[in-house]
C-alpha positions as CSV (number, residue, x, y, z in Angstrom):
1,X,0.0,0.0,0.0
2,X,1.1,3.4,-0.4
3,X,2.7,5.4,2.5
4,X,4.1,8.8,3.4
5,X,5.2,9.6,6.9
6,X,2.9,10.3,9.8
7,X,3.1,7.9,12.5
8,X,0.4,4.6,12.2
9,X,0.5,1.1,12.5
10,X,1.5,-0.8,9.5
11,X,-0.7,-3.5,8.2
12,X,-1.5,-6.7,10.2
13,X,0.3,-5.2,13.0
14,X,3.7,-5.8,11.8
15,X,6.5,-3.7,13.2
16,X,7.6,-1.2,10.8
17,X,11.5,-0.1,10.8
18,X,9.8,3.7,10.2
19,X,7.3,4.1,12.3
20,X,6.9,7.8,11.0
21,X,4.9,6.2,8.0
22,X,1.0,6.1,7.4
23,X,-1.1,4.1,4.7
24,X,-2.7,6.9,2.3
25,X,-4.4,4.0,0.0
26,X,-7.6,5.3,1.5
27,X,-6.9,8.8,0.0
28,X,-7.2,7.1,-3.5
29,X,-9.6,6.1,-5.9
30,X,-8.5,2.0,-6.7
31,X,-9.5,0.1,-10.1
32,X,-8.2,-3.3,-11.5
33,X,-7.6,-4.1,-15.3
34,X,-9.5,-7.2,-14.3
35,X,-11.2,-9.4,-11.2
36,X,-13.0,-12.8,-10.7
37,X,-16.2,-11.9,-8.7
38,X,-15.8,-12.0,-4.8
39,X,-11.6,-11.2,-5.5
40,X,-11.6,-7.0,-6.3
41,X,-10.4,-4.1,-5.0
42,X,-12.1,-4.8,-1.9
43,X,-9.9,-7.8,-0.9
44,X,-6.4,-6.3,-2.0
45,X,-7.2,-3.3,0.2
46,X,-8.5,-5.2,3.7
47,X,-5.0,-6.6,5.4
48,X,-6.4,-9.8,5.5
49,X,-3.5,-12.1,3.7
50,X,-6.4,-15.0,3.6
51,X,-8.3,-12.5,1.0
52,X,-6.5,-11.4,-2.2
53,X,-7.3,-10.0,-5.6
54,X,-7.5,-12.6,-8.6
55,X,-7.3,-10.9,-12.3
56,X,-10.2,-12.6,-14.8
57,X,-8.7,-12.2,-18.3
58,X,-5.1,-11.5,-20.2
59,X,-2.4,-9.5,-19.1
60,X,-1.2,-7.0,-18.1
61,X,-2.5,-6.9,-15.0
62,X,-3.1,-3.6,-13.3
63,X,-3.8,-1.8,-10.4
64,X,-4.4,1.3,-10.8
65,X,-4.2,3.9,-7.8
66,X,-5.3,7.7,-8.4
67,X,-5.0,10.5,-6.1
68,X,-6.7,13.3,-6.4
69,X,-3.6,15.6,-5.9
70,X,-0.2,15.5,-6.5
71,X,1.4,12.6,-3.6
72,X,5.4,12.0,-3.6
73,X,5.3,7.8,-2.3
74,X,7.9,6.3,-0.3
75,X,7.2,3.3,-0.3
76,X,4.7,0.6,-1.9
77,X,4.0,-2.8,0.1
78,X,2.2,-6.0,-1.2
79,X,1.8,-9.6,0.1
80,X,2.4,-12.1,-2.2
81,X,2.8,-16.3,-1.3
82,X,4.0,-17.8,-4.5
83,X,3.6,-21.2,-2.7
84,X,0.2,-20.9,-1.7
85,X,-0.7,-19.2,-5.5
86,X,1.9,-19.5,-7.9
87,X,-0.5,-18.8,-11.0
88,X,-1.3,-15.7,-9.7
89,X,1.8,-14.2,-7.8
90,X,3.6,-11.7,-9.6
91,X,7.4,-12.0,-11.9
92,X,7.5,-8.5,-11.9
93,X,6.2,-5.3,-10.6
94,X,5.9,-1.9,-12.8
95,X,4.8,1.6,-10.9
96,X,3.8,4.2,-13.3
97,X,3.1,7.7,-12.6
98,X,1.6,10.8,-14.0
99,X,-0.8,13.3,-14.1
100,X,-3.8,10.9,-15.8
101,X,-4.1,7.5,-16.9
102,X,-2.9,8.4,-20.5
103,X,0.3,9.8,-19.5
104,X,2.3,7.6,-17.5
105,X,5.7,6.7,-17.5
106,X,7.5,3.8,-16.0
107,X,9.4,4.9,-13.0
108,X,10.9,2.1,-11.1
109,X,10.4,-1.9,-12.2
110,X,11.3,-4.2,-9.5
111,X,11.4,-8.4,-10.2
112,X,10.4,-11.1,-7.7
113,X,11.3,-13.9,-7.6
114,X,9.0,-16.8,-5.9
115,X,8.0,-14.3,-3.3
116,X,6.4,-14.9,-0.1
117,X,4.9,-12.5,2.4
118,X,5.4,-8.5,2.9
119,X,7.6,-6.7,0.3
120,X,8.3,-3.1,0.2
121,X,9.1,-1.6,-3.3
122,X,11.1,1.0,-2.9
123,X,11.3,3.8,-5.9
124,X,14.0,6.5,-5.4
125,X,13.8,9.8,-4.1
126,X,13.5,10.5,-7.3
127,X,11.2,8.6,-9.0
128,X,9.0,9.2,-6.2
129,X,8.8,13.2,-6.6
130,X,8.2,12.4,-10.1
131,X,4.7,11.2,-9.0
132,X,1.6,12.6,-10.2
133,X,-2.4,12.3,-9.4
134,X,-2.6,9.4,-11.4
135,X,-0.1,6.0,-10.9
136,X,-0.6,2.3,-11.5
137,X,1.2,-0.7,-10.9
138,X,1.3,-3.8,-13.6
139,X,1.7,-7.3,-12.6
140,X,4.0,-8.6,-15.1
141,X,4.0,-12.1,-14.3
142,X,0.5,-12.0,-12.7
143,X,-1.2,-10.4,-10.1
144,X,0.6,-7.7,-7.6
């Protein structure tokens, strides 16, 4: 999920190195490319790692995440168990940013490799002001 800092709790009560960080997902407006009914936007949001988001159709595979100002991110974390879902659980993970959905630019790519449990993608300083109102993430090699 995205974050900034301000001090919260991070998801599923896990100890955060930073605790000057907050989750500002809810500040967005979140679509998916693609979801099997019962597996949406709804389930990738609620920290529940029993409840996940499952794409319905060809790739790419995106989730999009729009704010409705300019954000700089920090940080972006997902829970993935390639064991548990290997179909599903992403190669590779794209974050896009810009000022609208036909605009964006690739800013950071990170790969995974059979991943399992929290993982923080980290873009740079950089990459990060770059931001704009509009981002999305691809899930190259399924789901993210």
């Amino acid at each position: 999920f995205p974050t900034m800092p301000t001090p919260v709790p991070t998801p599923q009560g896990e100890s955060s190195a930073d605790k000057d960080e907050c989750e500002i997902g809810d500040l967005a407006v979140w679509s998916l490319s693609t979801a099997k009914p019962g597996n949406g936007v709804e389930q990738l949001r609620d920290d529940d790692v029993n409840t996940y988001w499952q794409s319905d159709g060809p790739q790419p595979h995106l989730v999009n995440i729009q704010f409705h100002r300019k954000m700089v991110i920090h940080h972006i974390r997902a829970y993935t168990d390639f064991k548990l879902d290997e179909s599903y659980t992403p190669a590779k993970i794209s974050i896009r940013s810009g000022t609208t959905f036909h605009d964006l630019q690739e800013i950071h790519v990170q790969e995974l490799h059979e991943p399992s449990g929290w993982h923080t993608i980290l873009p740079t300083i950089e990459q990060a002001a770059g931001g704009g109102e509009g981002g999305g993430g691809e899930g190259g090699g399924g789901e993210g």
